[in-house]
C-alpha positions as CSV (number, residue, x, y, z in Angstrom):
1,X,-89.1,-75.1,55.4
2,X,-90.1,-77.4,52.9
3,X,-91.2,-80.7,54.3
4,X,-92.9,-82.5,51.4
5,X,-91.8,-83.7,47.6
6,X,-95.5,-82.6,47.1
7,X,-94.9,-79.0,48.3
8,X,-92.2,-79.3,46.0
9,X,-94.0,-80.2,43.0
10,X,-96.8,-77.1,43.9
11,X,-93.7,-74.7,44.1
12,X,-92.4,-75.5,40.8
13,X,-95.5,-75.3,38.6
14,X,-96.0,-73.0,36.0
15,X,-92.2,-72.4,35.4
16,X,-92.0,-73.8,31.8
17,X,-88.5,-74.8,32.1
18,X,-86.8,-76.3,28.7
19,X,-85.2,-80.1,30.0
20,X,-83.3,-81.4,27.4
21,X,-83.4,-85.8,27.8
22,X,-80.8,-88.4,26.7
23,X,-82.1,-90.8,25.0
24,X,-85.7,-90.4,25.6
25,X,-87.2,-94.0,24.6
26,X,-88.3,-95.0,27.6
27,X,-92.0,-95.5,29.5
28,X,-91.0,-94.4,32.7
29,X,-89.4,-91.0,31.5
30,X,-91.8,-90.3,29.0
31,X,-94.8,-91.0,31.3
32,X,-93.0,-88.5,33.9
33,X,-92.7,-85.6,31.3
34,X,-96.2,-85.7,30.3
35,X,-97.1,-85.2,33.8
36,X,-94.6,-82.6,34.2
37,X,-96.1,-80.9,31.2
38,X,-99.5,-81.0,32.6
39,X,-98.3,-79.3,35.3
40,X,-97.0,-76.5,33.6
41,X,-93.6,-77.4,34.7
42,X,-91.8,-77.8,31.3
43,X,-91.4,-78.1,27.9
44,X,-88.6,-80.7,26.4
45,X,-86.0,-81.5,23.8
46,X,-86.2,-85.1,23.4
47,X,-83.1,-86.9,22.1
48,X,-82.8,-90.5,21.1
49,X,-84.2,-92.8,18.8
50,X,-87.0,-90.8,16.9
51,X,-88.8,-93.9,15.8
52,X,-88.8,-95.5,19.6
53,X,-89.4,-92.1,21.0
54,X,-92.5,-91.9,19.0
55,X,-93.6,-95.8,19.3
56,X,-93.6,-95.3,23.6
57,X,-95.5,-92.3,23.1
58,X,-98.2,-94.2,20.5
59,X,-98.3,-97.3,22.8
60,X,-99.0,-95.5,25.8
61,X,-101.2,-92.7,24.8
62,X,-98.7,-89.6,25.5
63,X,-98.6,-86.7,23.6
64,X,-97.0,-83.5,23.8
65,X,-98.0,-79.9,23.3
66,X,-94.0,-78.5,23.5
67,X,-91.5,-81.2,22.5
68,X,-89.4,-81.5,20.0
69,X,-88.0,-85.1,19.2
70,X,-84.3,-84.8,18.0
71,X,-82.9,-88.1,16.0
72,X,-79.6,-89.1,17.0
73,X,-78.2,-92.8,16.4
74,X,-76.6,-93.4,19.2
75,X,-76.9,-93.0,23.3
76,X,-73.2,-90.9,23.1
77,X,-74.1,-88.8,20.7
78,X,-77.6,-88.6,22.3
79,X,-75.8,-87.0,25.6
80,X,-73.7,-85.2,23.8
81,X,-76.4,-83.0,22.1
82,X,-78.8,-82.9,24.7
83,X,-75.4,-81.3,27.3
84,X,-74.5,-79.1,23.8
85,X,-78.1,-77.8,24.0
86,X,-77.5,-76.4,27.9
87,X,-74.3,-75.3,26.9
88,X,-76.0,-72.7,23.6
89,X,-78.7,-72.1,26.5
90,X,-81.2,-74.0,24.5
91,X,-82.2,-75.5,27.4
92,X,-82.2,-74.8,31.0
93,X,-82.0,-78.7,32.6
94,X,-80.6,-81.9,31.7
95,X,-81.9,-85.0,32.1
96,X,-81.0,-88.6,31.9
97,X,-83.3,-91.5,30.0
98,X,-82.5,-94.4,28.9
99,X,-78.9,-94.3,29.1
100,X,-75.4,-94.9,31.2
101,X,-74.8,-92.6,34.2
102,X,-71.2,-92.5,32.7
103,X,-71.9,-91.9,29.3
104,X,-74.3,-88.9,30.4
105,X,-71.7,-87.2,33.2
106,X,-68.8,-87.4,29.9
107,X,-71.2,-85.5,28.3
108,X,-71.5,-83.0,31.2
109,X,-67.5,-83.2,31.8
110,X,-66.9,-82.5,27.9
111,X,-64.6,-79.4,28.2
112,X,-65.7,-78.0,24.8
113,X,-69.6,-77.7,26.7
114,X,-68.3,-76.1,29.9
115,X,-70.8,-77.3,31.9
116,X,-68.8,-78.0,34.8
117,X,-68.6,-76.0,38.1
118,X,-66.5,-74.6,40.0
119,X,-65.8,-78.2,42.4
120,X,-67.1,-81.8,42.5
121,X,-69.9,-83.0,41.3
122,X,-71.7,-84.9,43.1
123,X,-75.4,-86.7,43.4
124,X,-78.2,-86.3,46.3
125,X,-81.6,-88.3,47.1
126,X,-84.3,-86.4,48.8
127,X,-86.6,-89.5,50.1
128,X,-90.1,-88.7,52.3
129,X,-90.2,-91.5,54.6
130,X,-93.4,-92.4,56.2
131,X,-92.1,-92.3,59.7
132,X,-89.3,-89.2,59.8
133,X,-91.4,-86.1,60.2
134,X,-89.6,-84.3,57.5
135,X,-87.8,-84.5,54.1
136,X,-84.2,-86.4,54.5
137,X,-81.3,-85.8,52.2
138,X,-78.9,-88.5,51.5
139,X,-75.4,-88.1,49.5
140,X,-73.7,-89.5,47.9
141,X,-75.2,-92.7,46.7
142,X,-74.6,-92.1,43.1
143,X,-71.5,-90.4,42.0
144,X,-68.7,-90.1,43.8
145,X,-67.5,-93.8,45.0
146,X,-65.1,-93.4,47.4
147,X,-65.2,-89.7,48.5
148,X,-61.9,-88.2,50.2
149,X,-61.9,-85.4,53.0
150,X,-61.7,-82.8,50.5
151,X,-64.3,-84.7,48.5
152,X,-66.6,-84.4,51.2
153,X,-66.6,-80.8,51.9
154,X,-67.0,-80.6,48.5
155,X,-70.4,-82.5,48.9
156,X,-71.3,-81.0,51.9
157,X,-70.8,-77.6,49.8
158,X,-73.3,-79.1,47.3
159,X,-75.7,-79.5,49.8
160,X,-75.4,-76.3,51.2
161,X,-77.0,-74.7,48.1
162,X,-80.0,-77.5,48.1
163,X,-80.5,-77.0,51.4
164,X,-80.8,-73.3,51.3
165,X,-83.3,-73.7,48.7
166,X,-85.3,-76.0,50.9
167,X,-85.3,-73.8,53.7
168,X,-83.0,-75.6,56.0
169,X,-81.5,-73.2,58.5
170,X,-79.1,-74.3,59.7
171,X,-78.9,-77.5,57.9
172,X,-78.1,-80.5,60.2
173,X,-75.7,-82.7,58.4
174,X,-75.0,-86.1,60.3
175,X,-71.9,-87.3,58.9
176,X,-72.3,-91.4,58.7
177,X,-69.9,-94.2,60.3
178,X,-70.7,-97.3,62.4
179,X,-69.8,-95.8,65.6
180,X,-70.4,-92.8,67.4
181,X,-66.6,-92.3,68.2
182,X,-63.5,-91.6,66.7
183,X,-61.5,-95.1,65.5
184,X,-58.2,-94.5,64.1
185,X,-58.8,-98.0,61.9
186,X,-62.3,-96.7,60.9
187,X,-61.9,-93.6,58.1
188,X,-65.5,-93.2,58.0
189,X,-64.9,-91.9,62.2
190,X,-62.0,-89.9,61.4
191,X,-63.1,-88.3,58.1
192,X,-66.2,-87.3,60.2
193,X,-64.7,-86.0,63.3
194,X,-62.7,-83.5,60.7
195,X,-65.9,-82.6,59.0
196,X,-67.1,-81.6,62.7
197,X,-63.7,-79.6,63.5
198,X,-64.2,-77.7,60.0
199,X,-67.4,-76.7,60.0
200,X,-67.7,-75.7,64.0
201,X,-68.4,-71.9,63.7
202,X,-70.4,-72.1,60.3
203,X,-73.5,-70.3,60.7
204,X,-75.5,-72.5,58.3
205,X,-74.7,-75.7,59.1
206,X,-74.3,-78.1,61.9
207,X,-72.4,-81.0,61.3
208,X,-71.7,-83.8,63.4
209,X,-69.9,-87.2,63.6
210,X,-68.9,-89.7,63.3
211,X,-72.7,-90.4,64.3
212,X,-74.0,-94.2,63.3
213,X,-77.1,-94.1,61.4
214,X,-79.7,-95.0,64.5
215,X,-78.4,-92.1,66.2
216,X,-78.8,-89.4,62.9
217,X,-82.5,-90.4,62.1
218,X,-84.1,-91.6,66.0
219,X,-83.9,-89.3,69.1
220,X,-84.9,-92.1,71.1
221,X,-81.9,-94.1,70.4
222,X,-79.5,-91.1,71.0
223,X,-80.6,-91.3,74.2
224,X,-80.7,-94.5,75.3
225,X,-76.8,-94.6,74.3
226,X,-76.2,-91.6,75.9
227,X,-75.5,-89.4,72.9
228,X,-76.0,-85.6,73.0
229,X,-76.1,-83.4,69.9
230,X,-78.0,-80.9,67.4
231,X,-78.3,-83.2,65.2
232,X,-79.3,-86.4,67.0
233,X,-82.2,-88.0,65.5
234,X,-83.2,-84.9,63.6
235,X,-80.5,-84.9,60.4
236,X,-81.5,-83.0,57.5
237,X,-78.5,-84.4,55.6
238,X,-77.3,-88.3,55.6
239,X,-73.7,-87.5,54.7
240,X,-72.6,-91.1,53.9
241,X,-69.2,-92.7,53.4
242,X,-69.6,-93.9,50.1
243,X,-71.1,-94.9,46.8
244,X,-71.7,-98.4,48.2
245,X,-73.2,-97.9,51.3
246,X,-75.2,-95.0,50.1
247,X,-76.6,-97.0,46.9
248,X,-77.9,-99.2,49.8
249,X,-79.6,-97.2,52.0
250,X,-81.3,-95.4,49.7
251,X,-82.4,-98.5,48.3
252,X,-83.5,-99.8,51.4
253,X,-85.4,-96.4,51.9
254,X,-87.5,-97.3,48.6
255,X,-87.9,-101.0,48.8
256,X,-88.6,-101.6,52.5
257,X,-89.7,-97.9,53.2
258,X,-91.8,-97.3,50.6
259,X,-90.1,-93.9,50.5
260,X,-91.0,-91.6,47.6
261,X,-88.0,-89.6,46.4
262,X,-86.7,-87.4,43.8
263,X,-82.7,-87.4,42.8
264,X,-80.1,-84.7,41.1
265,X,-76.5,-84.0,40.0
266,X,-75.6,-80.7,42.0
267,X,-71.9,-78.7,41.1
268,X,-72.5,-78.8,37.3
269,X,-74.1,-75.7,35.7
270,X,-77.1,-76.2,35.2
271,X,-78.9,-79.1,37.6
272,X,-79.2,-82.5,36.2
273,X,-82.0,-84.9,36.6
274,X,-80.1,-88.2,37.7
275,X,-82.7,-91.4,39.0
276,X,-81.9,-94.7,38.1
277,X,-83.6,-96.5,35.5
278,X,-85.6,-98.6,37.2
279,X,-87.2,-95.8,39.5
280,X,-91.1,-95.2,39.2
281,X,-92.0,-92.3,36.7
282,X,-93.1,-90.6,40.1
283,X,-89.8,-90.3,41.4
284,X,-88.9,-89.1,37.8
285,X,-91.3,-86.4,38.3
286,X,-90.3,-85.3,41.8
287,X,-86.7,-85.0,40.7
288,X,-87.9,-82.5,37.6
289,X,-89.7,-80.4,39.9
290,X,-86.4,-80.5,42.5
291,X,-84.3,-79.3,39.2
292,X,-87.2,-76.8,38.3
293,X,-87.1,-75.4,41.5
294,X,-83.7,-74.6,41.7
295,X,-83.4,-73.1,38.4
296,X,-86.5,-70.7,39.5
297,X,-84.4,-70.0,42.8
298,X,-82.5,-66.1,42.1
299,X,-79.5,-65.5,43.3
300,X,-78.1,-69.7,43.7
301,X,-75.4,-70.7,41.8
302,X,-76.1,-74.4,40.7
C-alpha cells in the first residue's frame, strides 16, 4: 500500500509522460513542471500566451529541455488544443494552468475529442495529514456539486480504480453525513445507508454510512459513541455529500492541517491534472506524479 505523496513521486519517475497544459502562463505551474522534468517525469506541450509563457520562465530562471510552447490567443482555444492533442495521442495527460475549471472540463466534454468515459466524471484530493497514519482520499470537492445516488456510485466507481492503484484492498470508503444514523429529513443519511446496502458483498470495497466525519477519521471517537465498523476511524475514502462541503474540508485540510496533497479528474480518458489555482507548485507536482502513475499502471482503464 502506498502511504505517502512522496512514495508516489519515487514511483512515477523516469516515465517521461507527454502533459499537454492550458494556458501555461503561470509561476506556480511552470515552477511544478520544471521539477517534474528534473525528475524524469515528463515532457510538455505548453499552450497559452507564448510571450507570457516565455516572460514566467525568464523571470524565474526555468527552462526546459522537452517543451514545446504552443501560441494560442485565447484560454478556450488554449483548452481546446491542449484536449485535441490527447485526443490525436499527442499527449498522454492533461493539465489545467491558468485557466476556468469550466472552460477546461468543455474542452474535455467536446464530443468531436471523445475524451469522455464511459460514466461521471468526477474530481478527488489525496491530502497526507500529519496526524492520520496514512494517505486519505476525499471526493468530490471539485466537480460534481450536488451528486445524486447514482452520481455517487458513479464516484465511488472512480475511486475504485485510484484506489486499486494505490494498493487499497479493500478500500474503506466512509460515506459522509452529520450523523451516524439514518434521518429520513437528512439525504446525506439516506443516500449513505443505500451506498451501504449496495455495495454489502463487494469484495473490494467496504463502504459504510451515514458515518459523521469524527467517526470516519478517529477510532477513539467511534468508540466513545459506541460505534462499531470496518471503517471506523480508518477511512481510506471521505465520500462527501457535496461540492460545498467537500471544497471545505479539503480546504480546512490545507490551511489548518498543513496537509500536502495532490488532485485529479478521474472517468475521462486520459487522467487530468485538476488543483486550484492558488495551490503551492508542490501540490502541482504531487498531482503530475498521481496522473503519471496511473498512466504507467497496465491493465486500468482511466
Amino acid at each position: 500500500m502506498i502511504t505517502s505523496l512522496k512514495e508516489i513521486l519515487t514511483l512515477a519517475k523516469n516515465q517521461k509522460k507527454r502533459i499537454a497544459v492550458a494556458c501555461a502562463e503561470d509561476k506556480d505551474v511552470l515552477v511544478s513542471l520544471s521539477e517534474a522534468e528534473r525528475h524524469g517525469l515528463a515532457t510538455f506541450l505548453l499552450y497559452g500566451d507564448a510571450l507570457k509563457i516565455r516572460e514566467v520562465m525568464e523571470g524565474n530562471n526555468l527552462s526546459f529541455r522537452h517543451a514545446e510552447i504552443i501560441d494560442v490567443k485565447t484560454p478556450e482555444e488554449a483548452a481546446y488544443e491542449a484536449a485535441k492533442s490527447i485526443s490525436e495521442e499527442r499527449a498522454d495527460i492533461l493539465m489545467k494552468g491558468l485557466v476556468d475549471t469550466k472552460i477546461l472540463l468543455k474542452a474535455v466534454l467536446s464530443k468531436d475529442l471523445n475524451l469522455r468515459g464511459g460514466g461521471i466524471l468526477s474530481h478527488v484530493m489525496i491530502y497526507e495529514l500529519k496526524n492520520y497514519e496514512k494517505l486519505i482520499l476525499l471526493t468530490d470537492g471539485g466537480m460534481v456539486m450536488k451528486p445524486s445516488l447514482e452520481d455517487k456510485k458513479g464516484i465511488i466507481e472512480n475511486t475504485r480504480i485510484l484506489g486499486k492503484i494505490l494498493g487499497l484492498q479493500p478500500m474503506r470508503v466512509a460515506a459522509l453525513s452529520a450523523v451516524e444514523k439514518v434521518n429520513p429529513n437528512l439525504e446525506s443519511s439516506t443516500d449513505a445507508h443505500e451506498l451501504k446496502e449496495f455495495y454489502q458483498e463487494d469484495a473490494e470495497l467496504l463502504v459504510e454510512g451515514p458515518l459523521s466525519f469524527d467517526i470516519a477519521i478517529s477510532k477513539e471517537s467511534a468508540q466513545h459513541k459506541g460505534y462499531q465498523g470496518k471503517v471506523a476511524g480508518d477511512a481510506d475514502v471521505l465520500l462527501v455529500p457535496s461540492l460545498e462541503s467537500g471544497n471545505f474540508l479539503g480546504k480546512s485540510f490545507t490551511y489548518m492541517a498543513d496537509a500536502d496533497s495532490a488532485g485529479i479528474i478521474l472517468g475521462a480518458k486520459c487522467p487530468v491534472i485538476l488543483t486550484s489555482r492558488s495551490d503551492s507548485s508542490e501540490a502541482k507536482l504531487n498531482s503530475i506524479a498521481l496522473a503519471v502513475l496511473m498512466t504507467r499502471t497496465e491493465g486500468e482503464t482511466i
